[in-house]
C-alpha positions in Angstrom: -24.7 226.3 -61.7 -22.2 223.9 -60.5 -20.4 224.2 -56.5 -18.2 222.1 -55.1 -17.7 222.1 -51.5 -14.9 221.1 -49.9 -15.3 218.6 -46.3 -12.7 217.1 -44.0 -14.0 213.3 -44.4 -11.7 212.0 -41.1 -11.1 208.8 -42.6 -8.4 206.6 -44.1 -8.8 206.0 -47.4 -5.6 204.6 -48.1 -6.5 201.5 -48.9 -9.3 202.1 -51.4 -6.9 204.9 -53.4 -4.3 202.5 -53.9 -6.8 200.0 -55.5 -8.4 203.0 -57.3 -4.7 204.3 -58.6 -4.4 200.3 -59.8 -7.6 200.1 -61.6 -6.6 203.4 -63.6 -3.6 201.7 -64.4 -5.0 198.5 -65.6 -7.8 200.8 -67.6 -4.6 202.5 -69.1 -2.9 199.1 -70.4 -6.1 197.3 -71.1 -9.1 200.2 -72.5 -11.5 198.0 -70.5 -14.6 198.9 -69.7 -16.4 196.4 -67.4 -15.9 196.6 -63.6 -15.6 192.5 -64.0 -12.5 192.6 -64.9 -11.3 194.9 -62.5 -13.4 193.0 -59.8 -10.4 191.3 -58.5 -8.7 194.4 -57.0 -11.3 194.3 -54.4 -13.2 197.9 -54.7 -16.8 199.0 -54.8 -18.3 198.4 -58.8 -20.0 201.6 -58.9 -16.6 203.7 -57.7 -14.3 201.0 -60.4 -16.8 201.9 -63.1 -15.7 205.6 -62.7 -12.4 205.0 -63.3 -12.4 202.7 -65.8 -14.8 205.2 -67.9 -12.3 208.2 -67.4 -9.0 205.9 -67.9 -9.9 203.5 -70.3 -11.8 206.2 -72.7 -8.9 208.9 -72.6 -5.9 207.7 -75.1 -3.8 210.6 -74.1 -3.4 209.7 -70.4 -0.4 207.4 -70.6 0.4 206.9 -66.7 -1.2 208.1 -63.4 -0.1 209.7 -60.0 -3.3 210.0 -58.3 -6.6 208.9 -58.7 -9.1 210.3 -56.7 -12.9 207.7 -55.3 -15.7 209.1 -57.6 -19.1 208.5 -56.4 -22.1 209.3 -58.7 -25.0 210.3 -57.9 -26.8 207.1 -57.8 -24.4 206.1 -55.4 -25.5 209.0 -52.7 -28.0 209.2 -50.3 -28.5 213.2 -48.9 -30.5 213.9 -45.9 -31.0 217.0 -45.8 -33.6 217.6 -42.6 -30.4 216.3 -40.5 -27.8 217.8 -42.9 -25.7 214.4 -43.7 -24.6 212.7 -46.5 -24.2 209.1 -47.0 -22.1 207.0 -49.1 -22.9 203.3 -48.5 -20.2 201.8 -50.7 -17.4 203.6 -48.4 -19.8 203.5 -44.9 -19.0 207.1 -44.9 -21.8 209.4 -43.6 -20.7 213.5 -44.0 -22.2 215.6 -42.0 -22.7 219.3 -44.2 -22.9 222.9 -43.3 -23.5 224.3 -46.3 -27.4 225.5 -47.9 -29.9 223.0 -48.5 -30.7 225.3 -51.5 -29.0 222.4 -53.9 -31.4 220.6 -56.4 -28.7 217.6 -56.3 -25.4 216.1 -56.0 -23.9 215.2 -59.1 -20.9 213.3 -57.7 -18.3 213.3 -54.2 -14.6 212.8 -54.6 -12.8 211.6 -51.9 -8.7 211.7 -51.8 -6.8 210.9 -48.8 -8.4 214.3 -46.4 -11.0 215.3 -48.0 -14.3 214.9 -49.7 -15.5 217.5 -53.0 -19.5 217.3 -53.2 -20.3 218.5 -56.3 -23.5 220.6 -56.1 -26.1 221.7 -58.8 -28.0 225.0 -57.7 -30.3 227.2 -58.9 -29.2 230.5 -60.5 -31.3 233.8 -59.5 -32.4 235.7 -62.3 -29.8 238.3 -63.1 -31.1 241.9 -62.1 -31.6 244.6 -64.7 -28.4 246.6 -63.9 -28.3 250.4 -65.0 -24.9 251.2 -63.7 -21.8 249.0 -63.1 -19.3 249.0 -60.6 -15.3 249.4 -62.4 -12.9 247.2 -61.2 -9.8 247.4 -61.3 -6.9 244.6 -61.0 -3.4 244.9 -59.7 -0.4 243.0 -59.5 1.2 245.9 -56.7 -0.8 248.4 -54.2 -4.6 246.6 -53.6 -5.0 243.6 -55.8 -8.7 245.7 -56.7 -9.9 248.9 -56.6 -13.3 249.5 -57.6 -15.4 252.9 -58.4 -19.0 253.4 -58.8 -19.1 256.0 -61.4 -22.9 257.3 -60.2 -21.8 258.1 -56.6 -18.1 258.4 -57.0 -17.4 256.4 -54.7 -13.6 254.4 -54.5 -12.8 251.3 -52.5 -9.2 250.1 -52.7 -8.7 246.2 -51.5 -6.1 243.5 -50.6 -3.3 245.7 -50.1 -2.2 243.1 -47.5 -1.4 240.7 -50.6 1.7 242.4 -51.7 3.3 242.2 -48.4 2.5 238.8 -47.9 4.1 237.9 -51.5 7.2 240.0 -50.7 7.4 238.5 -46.9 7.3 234.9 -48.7 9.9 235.6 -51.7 12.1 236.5 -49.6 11.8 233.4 -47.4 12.0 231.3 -50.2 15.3 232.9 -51.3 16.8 232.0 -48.2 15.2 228.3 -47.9 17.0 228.3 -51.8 20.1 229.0 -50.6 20.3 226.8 -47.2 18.5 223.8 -49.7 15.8 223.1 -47.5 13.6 222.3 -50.4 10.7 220.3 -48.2 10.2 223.1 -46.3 9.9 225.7 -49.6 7.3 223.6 -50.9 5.4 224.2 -47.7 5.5 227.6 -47.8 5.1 227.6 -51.3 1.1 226.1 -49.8 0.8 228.6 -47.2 1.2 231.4 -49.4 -1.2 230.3 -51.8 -4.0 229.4 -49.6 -3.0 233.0 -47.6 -3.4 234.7 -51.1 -6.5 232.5 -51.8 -8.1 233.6 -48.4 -7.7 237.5 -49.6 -9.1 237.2 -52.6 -12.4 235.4 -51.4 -12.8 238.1 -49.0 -12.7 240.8 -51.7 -14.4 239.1 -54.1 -17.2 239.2 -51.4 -16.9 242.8 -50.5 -17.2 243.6 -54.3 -20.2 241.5 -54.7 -21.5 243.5 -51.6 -20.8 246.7 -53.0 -22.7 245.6 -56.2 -25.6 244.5 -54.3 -26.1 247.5 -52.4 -25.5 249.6 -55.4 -27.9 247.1 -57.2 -25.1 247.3 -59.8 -23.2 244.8 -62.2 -19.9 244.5 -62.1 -17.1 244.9 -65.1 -14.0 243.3 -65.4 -11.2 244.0 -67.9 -10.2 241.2 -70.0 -6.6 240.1 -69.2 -6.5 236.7 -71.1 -2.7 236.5 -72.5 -1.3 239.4 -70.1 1.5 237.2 -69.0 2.2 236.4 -72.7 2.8 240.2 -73.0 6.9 241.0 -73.3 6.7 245.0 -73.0 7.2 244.9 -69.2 10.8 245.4 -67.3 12.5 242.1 -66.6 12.0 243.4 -62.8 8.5 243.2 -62.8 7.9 239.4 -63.8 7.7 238.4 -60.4 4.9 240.0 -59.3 3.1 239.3 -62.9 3.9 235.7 -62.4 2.9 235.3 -58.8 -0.7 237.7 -59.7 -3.4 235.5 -59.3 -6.0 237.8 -61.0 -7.8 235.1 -62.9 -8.7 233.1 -59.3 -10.0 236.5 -58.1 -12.0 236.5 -61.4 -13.4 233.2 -60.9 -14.3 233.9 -57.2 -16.1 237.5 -58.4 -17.8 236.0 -61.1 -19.8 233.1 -59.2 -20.7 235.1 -56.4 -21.8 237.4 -58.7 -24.0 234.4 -60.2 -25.3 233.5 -56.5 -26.7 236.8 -56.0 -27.8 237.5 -59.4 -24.7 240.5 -60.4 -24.5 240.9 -64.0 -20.8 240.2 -65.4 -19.4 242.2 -68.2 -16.1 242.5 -69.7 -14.8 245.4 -71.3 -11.1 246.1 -73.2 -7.8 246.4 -70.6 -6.4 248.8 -73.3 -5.0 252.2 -71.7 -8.0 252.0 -68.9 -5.0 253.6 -66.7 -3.9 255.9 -69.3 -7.2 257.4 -70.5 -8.9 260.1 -68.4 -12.0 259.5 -66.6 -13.4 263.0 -67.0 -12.9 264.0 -70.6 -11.7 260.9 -72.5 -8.4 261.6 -73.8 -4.8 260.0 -73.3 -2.8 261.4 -70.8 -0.1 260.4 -69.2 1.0 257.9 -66.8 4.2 257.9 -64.3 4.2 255.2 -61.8 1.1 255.4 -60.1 0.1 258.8 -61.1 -2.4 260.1 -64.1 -2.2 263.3 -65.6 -4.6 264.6 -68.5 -2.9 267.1 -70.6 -6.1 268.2 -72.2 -9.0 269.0 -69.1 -5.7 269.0 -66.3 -7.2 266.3 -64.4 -5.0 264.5 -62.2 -5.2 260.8 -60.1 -3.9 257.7 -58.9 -3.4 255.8 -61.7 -5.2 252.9 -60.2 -8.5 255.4 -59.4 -8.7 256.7 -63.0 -8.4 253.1 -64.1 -11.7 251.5 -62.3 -13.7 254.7 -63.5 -13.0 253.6 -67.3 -14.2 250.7 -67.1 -17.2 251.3 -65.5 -18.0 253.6 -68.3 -16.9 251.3 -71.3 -19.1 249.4 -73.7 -18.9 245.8 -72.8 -17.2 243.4 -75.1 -19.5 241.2 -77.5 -20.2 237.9 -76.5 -18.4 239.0 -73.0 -21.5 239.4 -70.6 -21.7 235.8 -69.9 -20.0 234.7 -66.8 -16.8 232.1 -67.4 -17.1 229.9 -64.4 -20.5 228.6 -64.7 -19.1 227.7 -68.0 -15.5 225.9 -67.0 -17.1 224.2 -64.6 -19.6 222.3 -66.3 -17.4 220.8 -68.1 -17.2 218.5 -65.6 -13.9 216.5 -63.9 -13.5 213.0 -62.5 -10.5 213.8 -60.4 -10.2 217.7 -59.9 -12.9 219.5 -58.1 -13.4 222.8 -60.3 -15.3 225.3 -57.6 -16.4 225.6 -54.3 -18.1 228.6 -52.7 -17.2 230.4 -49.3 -17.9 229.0 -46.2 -17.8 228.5 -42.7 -14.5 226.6 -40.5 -12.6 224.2 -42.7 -15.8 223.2 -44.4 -15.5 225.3 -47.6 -12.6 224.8 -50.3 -12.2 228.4 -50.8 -11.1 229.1 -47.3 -7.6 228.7 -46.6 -6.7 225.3 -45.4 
């Protein structure tokens, strides 16, 4: 499995990223490939040949905005009995807080704040789950509410995320109006690293729940649910500003760090079909009512049960993040894990 974690470097880099953003430019025009030719602009061969391999190799990337320093492996030196990282070809030593438990560093990318130390770790064994905890999503009310279908137990979470994207719509509307577009874009960052912040902290409380349950956990599969047009015009907002598949990604390689089984199961009617007997009843709002056994719920209670009890989907057990991020990025950093103070990406900045 693949981390990255996220590190306030302290440092000006200004310098080195406008030779980097050059380099990718010349790589652009040219398709070189030797760090001789780009030897003239003055930076470190080992960070040029990193750009020149992404730029110069990529056809489809026709102009550049930023360009991160990549630093391979070869290129790092890790001590890990006094927890620092050193990176001779920018004098830069970073001191770490994270596990030791790593079995290398593939790369660090530095930008003008911070450095992304990509991480290759160990995965536990999964454990042989016999039951799995139901979660549900939600774009209103808690952004998850899961149920453990042998102890019927609920827990309902993030219900703070709704006010905070109704507090910051409405701010924006009135930033809109007055034009103070400098100041929308902020908030626009606050909100999403607020958001961010909530769902690390119930992606961990689920992953706690498994755990002590000695459960996996299943997921519905909502690929294409913003592609879906049945909904009022009203409610695009809050589809549009759901960020169910970051809350996904967070659950799922948590769940890989502790060994929690992932499965994914169908999002069909999971609200609409009764926990206790199986049939279709009907839904108003958020309430459930089963016409044929007279069972009544929240909506978003019946929902996590269902999906607790549903077959997994083929193919579906395998967790998505392990598999994104492997693919690998010279300029994005794809994951990071949770963490303490502002060393840790998934924290809110």
């Amino acid at each position: 499995m693949i981390i990255t974690y996220k590190i306030k470097h302290n440092k000006d880099f200004s310098a080195e990223l406008k030779k980097a953003k050059q380099i990718a430019e010349f790589a652009i025009k040219t398709r070189s490939m030797s760090s001789k030719d780009v030897a003239c602009f003055g930076l470190k061969s080992i960070i040029s040949n990193q750009i020149l391999r992404k730029y110069s190799r990529n056809k489809k990337i026709k102009n550049v905005s930023r360009v991160n320093l990549t630093i391979p492996n070869q290129g790092i030196h890790v001590n890990k009995e006094k927890k620092h990282i050193e990176i001779p070809s920018l004098k830069l030593i970073l001191p770490y807080h994270f596990p030791n438990s790593f079995t290398k560093i593939n790369q660090v990318e530095i930008d003008k704040n911070y450095a992304y130390i990509s991480v290759s770790i160990e995965e536990p064994k999964p454990i042989d789950a016999k039951v799995f905890i139901g979660v549900d999503r939600n774009t209103t009310g808690h952004i998850a509410v899961a149920a453990n279908p042998d102890t019927g137990k609920v827990y309902k979470l993030g219900k703070e995320a709704l006010h905070i994207h109704n507090k910051y719509k409405g701010m924006r509307k009135k930033l809109q109006k007055a034009g103070r577009f400098g100041v929308l874009k902020k908030i626009k960052s606050r909100e999403r690293n607020i958001i961010k912040g909530i769902n690390h902290k119930v992606a961990d409380k689920l992953v706690e729940i498994a755990k002590e349950s000695n459960a996996g956990i299943k997921l519905e599969q909502l690929y294409g649910i913003r592609n879906n047009k049945k909904h009022k015009r009203s409610f695009n907002y809050s589809l549009h500003s759901w960020s169910f598949k970051q809350l996904q990604s967070f659950i799922e390689y948590k769940a890989i760090l502790c060994g929690i089984p992932i499965a994914y199961v169908k999002p069909e009617n999971t609200s609409k079909e009764c926990s206790r007997c199986g049939s279709i009843g009907t839904r108003i709002g958020k309430k459930f009512v089963c016409h044929n056994c007279g069972h009544v719920d929240h909506a978003d209670v019946n929902a996590p049960f269902n999906i607790a009890l549903r077959q997994p989907l083929a193919g579906m057990s395998q967790l998505h993040t392990d598999r994104d991020v492997c693919k690998g990025s010279t300029d994005t950093p794809q994951m990071a894990t949770l963490g303490m103070g502002a060393t840790m990406s998934l924290q809110t900045d």
